[in-house]
TORTI-50104 format. One record per atom (N, C-alpha, C, O): x, y, z. Coordinates in steps of 0.2 Angstrom, whole numbers, plus 5000, padded with zeros to 4 digits. Layout:
<pts>
XYZ ...
</pts>
This chain:
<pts>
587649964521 587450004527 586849964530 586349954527 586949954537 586449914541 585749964540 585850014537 585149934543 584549984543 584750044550 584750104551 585050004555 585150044561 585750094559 585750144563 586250074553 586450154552 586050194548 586050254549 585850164544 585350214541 584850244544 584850304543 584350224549 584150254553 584350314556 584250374555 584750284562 585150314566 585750384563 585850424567 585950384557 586350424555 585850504550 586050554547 585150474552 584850514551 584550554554 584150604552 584650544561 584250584566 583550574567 583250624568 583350504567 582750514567 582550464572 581950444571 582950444577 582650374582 582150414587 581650384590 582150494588 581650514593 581150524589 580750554592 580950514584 580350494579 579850444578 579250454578 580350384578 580350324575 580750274581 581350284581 580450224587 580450184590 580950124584 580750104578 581550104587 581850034583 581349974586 581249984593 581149944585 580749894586 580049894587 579949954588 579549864587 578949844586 578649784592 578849734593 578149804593 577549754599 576849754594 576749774588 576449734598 575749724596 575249794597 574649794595 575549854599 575249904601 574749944595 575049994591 574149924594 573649944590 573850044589 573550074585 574150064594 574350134591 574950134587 575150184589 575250114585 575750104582 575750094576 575150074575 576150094570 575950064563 576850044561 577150084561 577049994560 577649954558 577749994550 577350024546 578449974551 578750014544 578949934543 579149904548 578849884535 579049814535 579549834529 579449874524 579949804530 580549804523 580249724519 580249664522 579949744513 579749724509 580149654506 580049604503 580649674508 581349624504 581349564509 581349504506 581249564516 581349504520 580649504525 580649454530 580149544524 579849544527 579749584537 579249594541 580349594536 580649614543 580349694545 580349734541 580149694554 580149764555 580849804556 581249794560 580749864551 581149914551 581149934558 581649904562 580549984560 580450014565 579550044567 579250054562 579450054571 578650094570 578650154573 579050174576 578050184571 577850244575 577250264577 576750234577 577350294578 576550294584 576050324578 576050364573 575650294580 574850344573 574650384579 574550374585 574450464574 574250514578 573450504577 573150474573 573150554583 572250544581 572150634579 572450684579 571350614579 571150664576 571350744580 571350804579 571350724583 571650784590 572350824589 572450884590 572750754587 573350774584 573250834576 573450884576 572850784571 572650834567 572550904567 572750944563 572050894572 571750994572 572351034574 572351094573 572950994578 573251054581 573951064576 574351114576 573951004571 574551024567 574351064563 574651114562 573651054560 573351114555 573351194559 573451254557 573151174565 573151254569 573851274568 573951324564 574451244570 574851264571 575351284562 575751334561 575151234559 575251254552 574851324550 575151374547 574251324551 574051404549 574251474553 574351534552 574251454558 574551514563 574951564558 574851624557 575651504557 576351514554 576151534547 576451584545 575951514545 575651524536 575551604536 575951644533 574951624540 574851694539 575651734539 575851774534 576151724544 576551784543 577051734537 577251774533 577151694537 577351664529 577251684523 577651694519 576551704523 576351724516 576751794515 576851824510 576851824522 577251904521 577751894518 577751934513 578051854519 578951844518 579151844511 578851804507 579451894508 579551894502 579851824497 580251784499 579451834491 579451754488 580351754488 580551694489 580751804487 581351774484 581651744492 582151704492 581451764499 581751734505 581551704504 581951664502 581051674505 580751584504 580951534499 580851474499 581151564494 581551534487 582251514493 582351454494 582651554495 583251564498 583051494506 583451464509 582451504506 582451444513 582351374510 582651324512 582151374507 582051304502 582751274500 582951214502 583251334497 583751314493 584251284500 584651244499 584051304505 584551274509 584251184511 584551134511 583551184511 583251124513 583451104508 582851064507 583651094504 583851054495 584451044495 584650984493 584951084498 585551064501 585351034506 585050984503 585351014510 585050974514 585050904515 585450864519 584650894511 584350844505 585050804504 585250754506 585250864498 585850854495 586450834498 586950814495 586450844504 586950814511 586850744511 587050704508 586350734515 585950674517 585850624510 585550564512 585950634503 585650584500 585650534499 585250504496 586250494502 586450424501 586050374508 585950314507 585850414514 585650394519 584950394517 584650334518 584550444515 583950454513 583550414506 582950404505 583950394502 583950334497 584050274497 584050234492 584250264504 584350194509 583950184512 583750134513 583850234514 582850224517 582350204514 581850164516 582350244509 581750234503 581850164501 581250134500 582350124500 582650064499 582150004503 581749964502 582550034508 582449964515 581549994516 581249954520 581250024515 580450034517 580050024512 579649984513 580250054506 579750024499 579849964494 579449934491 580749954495 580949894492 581049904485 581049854482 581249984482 581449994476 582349994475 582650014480 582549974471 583449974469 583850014471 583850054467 584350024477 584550084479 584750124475 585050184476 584750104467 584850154462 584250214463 584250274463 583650164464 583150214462 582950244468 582550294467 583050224473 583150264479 583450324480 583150374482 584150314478 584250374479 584150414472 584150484471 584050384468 583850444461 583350494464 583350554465 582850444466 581950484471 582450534476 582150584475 582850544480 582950604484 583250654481 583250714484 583650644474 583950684470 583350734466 583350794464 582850674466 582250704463 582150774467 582150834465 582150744474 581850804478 582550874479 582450924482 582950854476 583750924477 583450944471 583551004470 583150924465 583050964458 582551004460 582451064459 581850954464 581251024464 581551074468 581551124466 581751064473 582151134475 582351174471 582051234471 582951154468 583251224465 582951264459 583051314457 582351194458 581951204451 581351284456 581151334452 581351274462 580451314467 581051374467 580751434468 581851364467 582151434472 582251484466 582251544466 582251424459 582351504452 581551514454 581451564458 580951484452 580451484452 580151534458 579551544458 580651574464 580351594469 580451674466 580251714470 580751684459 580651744457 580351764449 580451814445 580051714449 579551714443 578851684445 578651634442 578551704448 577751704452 577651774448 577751824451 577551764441 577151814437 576751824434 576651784430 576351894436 575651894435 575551934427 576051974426 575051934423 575051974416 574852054419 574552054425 574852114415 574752164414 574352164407 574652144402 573652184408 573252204404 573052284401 573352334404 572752284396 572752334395 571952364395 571552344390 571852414400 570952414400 570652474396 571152504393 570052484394 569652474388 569552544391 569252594388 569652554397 569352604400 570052664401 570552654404 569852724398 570452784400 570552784407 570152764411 571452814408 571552814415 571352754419 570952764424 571552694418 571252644419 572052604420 572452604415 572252574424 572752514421 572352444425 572052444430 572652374422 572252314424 573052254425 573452264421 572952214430 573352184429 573152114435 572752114439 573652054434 573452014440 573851984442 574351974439 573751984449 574451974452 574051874457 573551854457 574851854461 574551784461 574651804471 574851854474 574251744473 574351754482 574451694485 574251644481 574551664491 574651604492 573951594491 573651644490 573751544492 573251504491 572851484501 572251474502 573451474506 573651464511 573851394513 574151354510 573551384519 573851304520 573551254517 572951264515 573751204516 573651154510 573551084513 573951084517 573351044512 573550964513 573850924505 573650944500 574250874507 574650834505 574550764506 574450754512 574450714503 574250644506 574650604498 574550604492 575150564501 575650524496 575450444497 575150424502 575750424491 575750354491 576350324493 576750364496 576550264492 577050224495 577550244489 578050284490 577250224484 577850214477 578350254476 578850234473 578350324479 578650384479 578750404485 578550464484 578950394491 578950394500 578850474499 578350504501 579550494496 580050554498 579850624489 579750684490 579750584484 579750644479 579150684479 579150744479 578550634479 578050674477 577850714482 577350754480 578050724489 577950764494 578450824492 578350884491 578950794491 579650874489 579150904481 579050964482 578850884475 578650914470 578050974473 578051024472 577650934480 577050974482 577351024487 577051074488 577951014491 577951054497 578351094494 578251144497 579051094489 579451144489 579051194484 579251254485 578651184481 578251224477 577851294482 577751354481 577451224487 576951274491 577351314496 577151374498 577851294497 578251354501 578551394499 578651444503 578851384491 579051464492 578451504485 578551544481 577751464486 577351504486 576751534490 576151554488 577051534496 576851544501 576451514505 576251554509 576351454505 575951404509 576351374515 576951354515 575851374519 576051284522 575751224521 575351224517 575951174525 575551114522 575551064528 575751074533 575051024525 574950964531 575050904526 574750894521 575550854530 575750784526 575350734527 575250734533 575150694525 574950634527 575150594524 574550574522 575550554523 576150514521 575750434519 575350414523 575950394515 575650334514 575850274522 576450284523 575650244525 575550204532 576250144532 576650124536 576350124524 576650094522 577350124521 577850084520 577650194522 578150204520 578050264524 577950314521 578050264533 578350314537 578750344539 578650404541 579350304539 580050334540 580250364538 580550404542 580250394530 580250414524 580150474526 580550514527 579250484527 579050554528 579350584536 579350644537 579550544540 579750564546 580550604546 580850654550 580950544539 581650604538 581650654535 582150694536 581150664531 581250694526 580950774530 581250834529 580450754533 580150804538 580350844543 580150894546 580950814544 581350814552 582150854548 582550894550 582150834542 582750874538 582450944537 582651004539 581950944534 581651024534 581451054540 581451114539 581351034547 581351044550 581751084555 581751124559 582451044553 583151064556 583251124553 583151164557 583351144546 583451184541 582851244544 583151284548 582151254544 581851294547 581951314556 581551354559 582351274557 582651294566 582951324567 583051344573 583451344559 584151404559 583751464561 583151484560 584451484564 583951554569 583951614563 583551664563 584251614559 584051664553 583651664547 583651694542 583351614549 582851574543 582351604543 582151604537 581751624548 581151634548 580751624557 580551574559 580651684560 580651704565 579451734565 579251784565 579251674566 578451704567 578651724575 579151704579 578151774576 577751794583 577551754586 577651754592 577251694583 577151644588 577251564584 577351564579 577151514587 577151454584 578051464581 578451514580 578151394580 578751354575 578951394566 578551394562 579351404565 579551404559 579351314554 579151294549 579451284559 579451214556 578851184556 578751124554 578351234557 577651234559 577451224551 576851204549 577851244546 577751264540 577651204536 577251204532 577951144538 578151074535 577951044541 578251034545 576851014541 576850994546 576750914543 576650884537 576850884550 576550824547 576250764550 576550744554 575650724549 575350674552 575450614549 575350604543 575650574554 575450514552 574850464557 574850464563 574450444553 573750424555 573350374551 573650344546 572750354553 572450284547 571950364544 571950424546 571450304538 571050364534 570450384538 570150424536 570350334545 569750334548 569850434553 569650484552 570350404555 570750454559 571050524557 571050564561 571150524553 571550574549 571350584540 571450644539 571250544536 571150564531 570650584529 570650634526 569850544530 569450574531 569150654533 568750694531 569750644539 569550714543 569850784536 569550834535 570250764533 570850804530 570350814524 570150874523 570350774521 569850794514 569250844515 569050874510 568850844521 568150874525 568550924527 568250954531 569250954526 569351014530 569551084530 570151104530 568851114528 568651174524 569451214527 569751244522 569751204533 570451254534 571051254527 571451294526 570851184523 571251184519 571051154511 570751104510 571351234507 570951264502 570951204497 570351184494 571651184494 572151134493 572251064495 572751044498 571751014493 572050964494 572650924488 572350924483 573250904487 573750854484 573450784486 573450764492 573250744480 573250684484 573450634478 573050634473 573950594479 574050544475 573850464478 573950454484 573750414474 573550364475 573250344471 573350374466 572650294470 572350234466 571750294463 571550344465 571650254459 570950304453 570350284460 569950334460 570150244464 569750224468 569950294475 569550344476 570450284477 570550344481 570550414481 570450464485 570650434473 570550484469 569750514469 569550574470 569350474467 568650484466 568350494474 567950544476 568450454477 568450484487 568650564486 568150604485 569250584485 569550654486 569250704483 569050764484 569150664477 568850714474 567850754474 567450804473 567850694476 567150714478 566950744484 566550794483 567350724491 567250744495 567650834495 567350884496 568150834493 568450914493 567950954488 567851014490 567550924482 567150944476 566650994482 566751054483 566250954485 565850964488 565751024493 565251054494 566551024494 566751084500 566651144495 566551194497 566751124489 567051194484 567951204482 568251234478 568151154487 568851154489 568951144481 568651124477 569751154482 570351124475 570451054477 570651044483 570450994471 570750944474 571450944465 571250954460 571950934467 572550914463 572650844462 573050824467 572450804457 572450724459 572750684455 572450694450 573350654455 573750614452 573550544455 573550514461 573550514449 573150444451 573450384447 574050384446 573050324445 573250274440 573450294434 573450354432 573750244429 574150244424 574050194421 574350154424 573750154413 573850104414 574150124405 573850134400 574750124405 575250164401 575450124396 575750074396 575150154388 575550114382 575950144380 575950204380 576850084376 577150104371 576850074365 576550014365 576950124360 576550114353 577350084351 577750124353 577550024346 578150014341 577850014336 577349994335 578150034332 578050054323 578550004320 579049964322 578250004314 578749954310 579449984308 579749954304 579650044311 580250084308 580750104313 581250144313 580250054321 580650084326 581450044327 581649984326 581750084330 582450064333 582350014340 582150024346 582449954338 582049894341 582449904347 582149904353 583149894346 583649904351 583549954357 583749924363 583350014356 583050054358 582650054363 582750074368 581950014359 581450004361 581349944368 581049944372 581949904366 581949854371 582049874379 581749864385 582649924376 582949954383 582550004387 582450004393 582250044384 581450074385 581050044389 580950044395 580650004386 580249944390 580349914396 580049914401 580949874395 581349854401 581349894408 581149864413 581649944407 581449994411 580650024414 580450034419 580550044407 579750074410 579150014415 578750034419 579349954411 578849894413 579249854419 578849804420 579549854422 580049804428 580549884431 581049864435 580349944431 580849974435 580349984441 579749984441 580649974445 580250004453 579649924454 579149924458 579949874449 579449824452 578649844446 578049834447 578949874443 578149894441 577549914445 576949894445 577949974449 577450014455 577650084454 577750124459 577750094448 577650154446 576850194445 576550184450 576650224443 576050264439 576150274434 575650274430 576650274431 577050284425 577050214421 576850214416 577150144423 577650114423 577050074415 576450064414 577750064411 577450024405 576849974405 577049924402 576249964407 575749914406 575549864399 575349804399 575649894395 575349884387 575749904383 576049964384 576049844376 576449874373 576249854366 576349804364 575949894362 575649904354 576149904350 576549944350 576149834346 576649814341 576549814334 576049764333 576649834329 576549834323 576449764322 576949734324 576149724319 576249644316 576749634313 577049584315 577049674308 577749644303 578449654311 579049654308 578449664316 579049664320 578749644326 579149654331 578149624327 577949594333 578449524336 578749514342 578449484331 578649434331 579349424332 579649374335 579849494328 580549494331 580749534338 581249534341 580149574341 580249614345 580349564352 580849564356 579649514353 579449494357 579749434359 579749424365 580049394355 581049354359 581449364363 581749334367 581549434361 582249484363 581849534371 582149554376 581249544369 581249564376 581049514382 581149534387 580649434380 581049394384 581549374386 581549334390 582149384381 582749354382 582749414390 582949404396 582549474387 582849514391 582649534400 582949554404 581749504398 581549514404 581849444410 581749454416 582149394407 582349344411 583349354411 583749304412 583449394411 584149404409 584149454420 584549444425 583649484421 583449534425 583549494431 583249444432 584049534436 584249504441 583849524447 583949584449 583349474451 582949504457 583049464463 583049404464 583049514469 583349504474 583449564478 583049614476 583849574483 583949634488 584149674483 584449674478 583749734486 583849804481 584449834483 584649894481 584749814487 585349864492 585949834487 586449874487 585949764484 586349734480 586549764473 586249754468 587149814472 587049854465 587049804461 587449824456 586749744460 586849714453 586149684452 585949654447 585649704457 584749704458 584649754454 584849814455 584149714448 583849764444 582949744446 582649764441 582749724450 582049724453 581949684460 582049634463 581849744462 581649714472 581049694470 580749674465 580849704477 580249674478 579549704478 579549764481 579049684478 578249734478 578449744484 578949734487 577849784485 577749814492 577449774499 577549784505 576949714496 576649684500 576249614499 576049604493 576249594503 575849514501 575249524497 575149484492 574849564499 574349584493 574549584485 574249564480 575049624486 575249654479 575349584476 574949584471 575549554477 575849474474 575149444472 574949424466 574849454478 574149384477 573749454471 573449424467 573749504470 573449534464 573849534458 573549554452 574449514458 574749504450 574549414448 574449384442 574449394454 574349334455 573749314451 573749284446 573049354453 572449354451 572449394444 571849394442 572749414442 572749454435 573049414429 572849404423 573549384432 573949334427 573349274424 573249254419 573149264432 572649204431 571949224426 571649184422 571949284427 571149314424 571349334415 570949334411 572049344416 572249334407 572149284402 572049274396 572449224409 572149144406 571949164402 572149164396 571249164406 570449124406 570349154401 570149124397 570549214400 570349254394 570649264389 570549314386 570949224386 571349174382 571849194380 571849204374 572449214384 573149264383 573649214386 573549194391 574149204383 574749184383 575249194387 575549244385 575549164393 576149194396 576649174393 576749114390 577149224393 577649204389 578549204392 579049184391 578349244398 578749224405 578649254410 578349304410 578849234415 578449254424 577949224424 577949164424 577549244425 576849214425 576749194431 576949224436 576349134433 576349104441 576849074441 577149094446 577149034438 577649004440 578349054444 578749044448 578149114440 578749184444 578649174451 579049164455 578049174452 577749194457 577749144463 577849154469 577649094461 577749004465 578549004467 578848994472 578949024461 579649014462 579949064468 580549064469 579649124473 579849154478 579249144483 579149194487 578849084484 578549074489 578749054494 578349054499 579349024494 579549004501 580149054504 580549024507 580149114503 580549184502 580049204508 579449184509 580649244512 580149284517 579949374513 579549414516 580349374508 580049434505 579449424498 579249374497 579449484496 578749484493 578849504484 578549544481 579449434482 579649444476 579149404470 578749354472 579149424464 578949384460 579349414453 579649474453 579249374447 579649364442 579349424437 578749434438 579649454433 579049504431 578749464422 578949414419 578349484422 577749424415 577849494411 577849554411 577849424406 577349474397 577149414396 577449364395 576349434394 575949404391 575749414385 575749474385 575649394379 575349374374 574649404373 574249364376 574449444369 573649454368 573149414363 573149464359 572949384362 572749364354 572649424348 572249474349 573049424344 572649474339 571749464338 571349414336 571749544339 571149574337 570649584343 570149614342 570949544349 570449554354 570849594360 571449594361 570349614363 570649644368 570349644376 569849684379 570649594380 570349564385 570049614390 570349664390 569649604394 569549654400 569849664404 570049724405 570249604409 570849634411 571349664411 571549694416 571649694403 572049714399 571849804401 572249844400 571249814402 571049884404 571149904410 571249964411 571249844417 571349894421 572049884422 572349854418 572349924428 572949934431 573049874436 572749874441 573649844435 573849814441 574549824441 574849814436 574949834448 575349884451 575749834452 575749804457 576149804446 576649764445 577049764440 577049814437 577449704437 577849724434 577349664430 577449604430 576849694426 576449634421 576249684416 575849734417 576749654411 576549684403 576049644396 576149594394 575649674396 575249644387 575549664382 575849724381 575649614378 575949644371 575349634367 575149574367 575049674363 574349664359 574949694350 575449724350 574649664344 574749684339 574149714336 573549704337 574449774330 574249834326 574449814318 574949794316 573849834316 574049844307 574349904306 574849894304 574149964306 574150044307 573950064311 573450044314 574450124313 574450194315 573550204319 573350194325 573050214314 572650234316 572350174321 572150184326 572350104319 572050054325 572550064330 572250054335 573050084331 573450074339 573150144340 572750144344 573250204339 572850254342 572250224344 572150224350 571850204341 571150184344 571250124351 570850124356 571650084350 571750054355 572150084362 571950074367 572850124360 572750154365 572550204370 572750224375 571950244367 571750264371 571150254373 570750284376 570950174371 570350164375 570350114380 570250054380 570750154386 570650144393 570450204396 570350254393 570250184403 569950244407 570650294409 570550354411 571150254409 571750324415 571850344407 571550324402 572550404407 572950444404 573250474406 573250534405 573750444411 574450474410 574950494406 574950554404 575350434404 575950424401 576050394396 575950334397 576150424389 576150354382 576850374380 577150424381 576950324376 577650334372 577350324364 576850294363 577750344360 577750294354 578650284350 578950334349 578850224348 579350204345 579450214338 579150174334 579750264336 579750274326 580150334324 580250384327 580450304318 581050354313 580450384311 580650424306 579750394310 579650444306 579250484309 578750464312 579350544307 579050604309 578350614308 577950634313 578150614303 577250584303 577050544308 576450544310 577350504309 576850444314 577050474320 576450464323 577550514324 577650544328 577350594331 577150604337 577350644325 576850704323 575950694325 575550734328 575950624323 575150604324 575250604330 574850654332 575550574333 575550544341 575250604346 574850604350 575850654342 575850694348 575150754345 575050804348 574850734340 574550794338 573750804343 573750784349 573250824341 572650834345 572250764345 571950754351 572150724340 571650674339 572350614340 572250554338 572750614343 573150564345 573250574351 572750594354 573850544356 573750494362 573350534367 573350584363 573050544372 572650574374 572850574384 572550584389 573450564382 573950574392 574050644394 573750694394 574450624398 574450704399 575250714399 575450774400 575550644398 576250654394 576450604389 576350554392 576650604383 576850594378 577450584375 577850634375 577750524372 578450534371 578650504367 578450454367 579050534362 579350484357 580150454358 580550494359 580250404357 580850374357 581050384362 581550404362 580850374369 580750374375 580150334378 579650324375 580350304383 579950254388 579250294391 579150344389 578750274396 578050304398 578550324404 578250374406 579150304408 579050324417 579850374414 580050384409 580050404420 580650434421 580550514422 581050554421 580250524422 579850604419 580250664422 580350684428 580550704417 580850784421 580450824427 579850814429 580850864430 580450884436 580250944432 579750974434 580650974426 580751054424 579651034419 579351084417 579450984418 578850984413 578350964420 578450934426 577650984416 577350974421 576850904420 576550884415 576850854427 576850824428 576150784429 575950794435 575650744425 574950744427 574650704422 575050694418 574150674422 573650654417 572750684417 572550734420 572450634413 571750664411 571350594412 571650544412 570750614411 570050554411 570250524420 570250564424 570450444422 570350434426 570950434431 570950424437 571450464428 572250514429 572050574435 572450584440 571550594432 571450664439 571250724436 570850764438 571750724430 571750784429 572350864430 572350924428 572650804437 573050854440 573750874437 574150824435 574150954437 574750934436 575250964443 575151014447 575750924442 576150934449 576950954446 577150954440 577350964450 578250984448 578151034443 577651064444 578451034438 578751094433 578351154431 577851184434 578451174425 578151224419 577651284423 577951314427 577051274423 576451334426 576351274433 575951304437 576351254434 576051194440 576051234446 575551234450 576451284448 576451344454 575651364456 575351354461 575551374450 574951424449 574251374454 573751404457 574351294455 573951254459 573851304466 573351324469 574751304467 574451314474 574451394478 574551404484 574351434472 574251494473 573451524472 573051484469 573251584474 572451614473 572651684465 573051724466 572351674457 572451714458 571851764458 571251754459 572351844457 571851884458 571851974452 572352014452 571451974449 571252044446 571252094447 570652114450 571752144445 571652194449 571552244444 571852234438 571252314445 570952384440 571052434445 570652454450 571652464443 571952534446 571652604442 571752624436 571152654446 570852694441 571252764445 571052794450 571652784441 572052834444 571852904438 572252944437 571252904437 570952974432 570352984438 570252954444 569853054436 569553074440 568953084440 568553124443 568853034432 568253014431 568352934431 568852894431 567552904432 567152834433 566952834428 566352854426 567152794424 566952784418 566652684419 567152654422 566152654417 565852594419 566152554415 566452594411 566352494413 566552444408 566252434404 565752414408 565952424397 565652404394 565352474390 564952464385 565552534391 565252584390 564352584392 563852574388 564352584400 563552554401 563552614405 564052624410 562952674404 563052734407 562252704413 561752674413 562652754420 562152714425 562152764428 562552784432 561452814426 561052874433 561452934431 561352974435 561752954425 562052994421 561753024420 561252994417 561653104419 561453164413 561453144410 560853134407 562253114407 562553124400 562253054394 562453054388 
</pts>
C-alpha cells in the first residue's frame, strides 16, 4: 500500500496537508526508510494550547459524572475501532517511524488490548472497606477522577503509549491533552481523529456544552511553545511523560515543583544475564530480538549481555552468525527484519558510541562503522546492528549509558553474584532478563537483593511486555507505572471516607476533648 493510501484511507487528509514547503509553522512528517516527506502539519501555539485544555476541562467535569461502566462501553468501541483500522494504522506507524510492518501493526494491537484490558477495568475501580476503631462508625475509601491530565509521547511508540495512558484516563474519568513526539505526527493525528469519530456517535456522550471529543484532545507544537507551557500547568493535576532520562528530569522537576503528579517512563539501558546452564538456543533467539527489534529504539531493547565465561565463547559466534543473517531494508518488505533509525542524528550517535568503545578498548565483532559506512550513500537512515566485545573484568564508561540503537556489549561473569553486581550498576532500571534451568539462580534474580528494574524475566528477552502487568522502571527509569495490574490508581484522586451513623462523637484515638466525662 502506497503512503497516499494509507493516508488517505484513513481519513485523515483534512488534518494532515500531502506535501511540504519551507513554512516555519509547519513540521514535516520524514519516512525514515527514504528520507522522503510523508506529509506535514501545521504546529499549534500557545493560544491553541489553552483552548484545547479549556475545552478538555469543560467536558471532563460532566465526564467525571458518567458512570465508569459507560465509559468502559465507550472505550470498547474506540478499541473496535482501532481493531477496524489496524492494518492501515500499522502502515503508518511504519512509513513515519520506520519499525517492520510486523511491528507496527503489533503497536496498534497493543492499543485493541489496552482497550478491552480499561472496558473490564471500567468495573473494578475498587476501593477497600475498613473497619473503624470507633463504634457506630463505618470507614472506607473510595477512588475519583484525578481530572484532566497531560500526555506527552516519544517517537518509538507513535500510537501505544498514548492508547496505555488515554484508555485508562478515560474510563477513569479523565480527559487528557496529547502532545505527541514532532517526529511522529501522523500517528497521533489518526489515532486521535478515530477516537474522535467514535466519540461523535450521537449516543455515546452528550455534554451541555463543548465536544464529546473534547475528551481526547490534542496539540501538536515545539517544547518552546507547547511543552513547556504543559508541564507549568497547574490545570493539569497529571502529567504522562515519556522520553529520555534528560527530558524526564525537566518534567519531573518542573511538575515537582507545582506539587503536581509526574508518571515518567524514561531510559533503559537493559541487561540479559546468561548462565552456564541456559538454553543457548533460546537465548539467541531472545537477544536477537530484544537487541535489533524496532532498530534498537526501544526502552526496553537489550543493551548489555552478561555471560558466564564457560559459554561465553560458544554463545558469542552464533549470535554473530545471527546478527549478520538479519535482513535490513524497507520495513513494509515482510522479509525486513530491521528498518531503519529514526534520524540522521540517531546514526551519527551510534556512530560516536561505537567509536568511544574503541578508544576504550572494546572489540567489534560486527556492524560497527563499517555497518554504518556501508548505507551512506542510501537516502535512508540504516546502519548494520554491532556487538561489541568488552574486555574481561573491565567495564568501560560508555557501556553505562544508553544509546538508542541496535548496539549491544557482551561483558563475561564468573558467578551469579558478580553479574548481579554488574548489572545493576547503571543509572536506568527498567527491564532485565536472566537465562537458566535453575531455580535458584532464577529465584536470586527475581528476589529482593537481585535485578533491581521494574521488570524482571526469566527465560524471556528485556522488550515485548504484556499490557495485563504493569509497566515501568526505578532509579533513572522514573519510577513511573503505566498499562496493567493497579497502574489506574496514577490517574485517579484517592479518597477516605468515615460514615458515623450513631449518636454519639466519639474522637479517634480515644482523645477526650471539653468532656465531663
Amino acid at each position: 500500500m502506497s503512503k497516499t493510501d494509507t493516508i488517505s484511507g484513513l481519513g485523515i487528509s483534512g488534518s494532515a496537508r500531502i506535501g511540504v514547503d519551507s513554512d516555519p509553522d509547519v513540521v514535516a512528517s520524514i519516512n525514515p526508510s527514504n528520507s522522503s516527506t510523508i506529509a506535514s502539519v501545521k504546529l499549534q501555539t500557545a493560544a491553541d494550547y489553552d483552548a484545547v485544555v479549556e475545552r478538555a476541562r469543560s467536558v471532563q467535569r460532566e465526564w467525571a459524572l458518567v458512570p465508569a461502566p459507560k465509559r468502559g462501553e465507550i472505550v470498547r468501541r474506540i478499541g473496535n475501532a482501532f481493531r477496524d483500522n489496524i492494518d492501515q494504522l500499522g502502515e503508518l506507524v511504519t512509513l513515519e517511524v520506520g519499525k517492520i510492518r510486523a511491528e507496527g501493526v503489533g503497536e496498534i494491537q497493543e492499543c485493541v488490548d489496552i482497550a478491552d484490558f480499561a472496558v473490564g477495568l471500567s468495573r473494578q475501580l475498587y476501593g477497600l472497606s475498613m473497619h473503624s476503631e470507633r463504634p457506630g462508625h463505618r470507614m472506607y475509601e473510595q477512588w475519583h477522577p484525578i481530572g484532566t491530565m497531560g500526555i506527552i509521547t516519544a517517537f518509538n511508540f507513535p500510537a501505544a503509549v498514548w492508547a496505555w495512558n488515554a484508555m485508562l484516563a478515560a474510563v477513569c474519568g479523565d480527559a487528557m491533552v496529547w502532545k505527541p513526539s514532532l517526529v511522529a505526527p501522523l500517528t497521533a493525528v489518526a489515532m486521535t481523529d478515530i477516537a474522535h469519530q467514535v466519540m461523535r456517535e450521537q449516543d455515546i456522550f452528550t455534554p451541555s456544552s463543548g465536544e464529546a471529543a473534547d475528551i481526547f484532545g490534542l496539540i501538536i507544537g515545539t517544547d518552546d511553545q507547547v511543552g513547556e507551557r504543559m508541564i507549568n500547568d497547574r490545570r493539569l493535576p497529571l502529567i504522562s511523560a515519556t522520553g529520555s532520562c534528560r527530558m524526564g528530569r525537566r518534567v519531573g522537576e518542573v511538575v515537582g515543583g507545582r506539587l503536581g503528579r509526574a508518571l515518567l517512563e524514561l531510559g533503559g539501558n537493559n541487561a540479559i544475564i546468561v548462565s552456564d546452564d541456559a538454553d543457548l538456543e533460546m537465548t539467541v533467539r531472545a537477544v536477537l530480538f530484544g537487541a535489533v527489534g524496532t532498530a534498537g529504539q526501544r526502552c526496553t531493547s537489550t543493551r548489555r549481555l552478561l555471560c558466564h565465561r564457560d559459554i561465553v565463547n560458544t554463545l558469542t559466534p552464533r549470535l554473530v552468525e545471527a546478527y549478520q543473517s538479519v535482513n535490513i531494508g524497507d520495513p513494509m518488505d515482510p522479509s525486513t527484519l530491521m528498518g531503519p533509525l529514526i534520524a540522521p542524528d540517531s546514526v551519527e550517535r551510534m556512530g560516536e558510541a561505537i567509536e568511544a568503545a574503541i578508544q576504550q578498548g572494546c572489540s567489534v565483532l560486527c556492524g560497527g562503522l563499517e555497518g554504518i559506512e556501508r548505507f551512506a550513500g542510501s537516502d535512508g537512515y540504516f546502519v548494520e546492528p554491532t556487538i561489541v566485545r568488552v574486555p574481561a573484568g573491565q567495564v568501560p564508561e560508555i557501556t553505562r549509558q544508553e544509546t538508542f540503537a541496535p548496539l549491544m556489549y557482551i561483558f563475561e561473569y564468573e558467578d551469579l553474584d558478580q553479574a548481579m553486581q554488574m548489572h545493576n550498576d547503571v543509572d536506568q532500571g527498567l527491564s532485565s532478563a536472566i537465562f537458566t534451568d535453575s531455580v535458584r539462580k532464577a529465584e536470586k534474580f527475581l528476589g529482593p537483593l537481585g535485578s533491581d528494574c521494574g521488570i524482571a524475566n526469566v527465560n524471556i528477552g528485556t522488550s515485548g511486555a504484556e499490557i495485563g502487568g504493569a509497566f515501568g522502571g526505578e532509579k533513572d527509569t522514573g519510577g513511573g507505572r503505566e498499562s496493567g495490574s493497579d497502574s489506574w490508581k496514577q490517574y485517579m484522586r484517592r479518597q477516605t471516607c468515615t460514615i458515623n451513623y450513631s449518636t454519639e462523637l466519639p474522637l479517634a484515638q480515644g482523645i477526650n476533648f471539653g468532656s465531663d466525662d
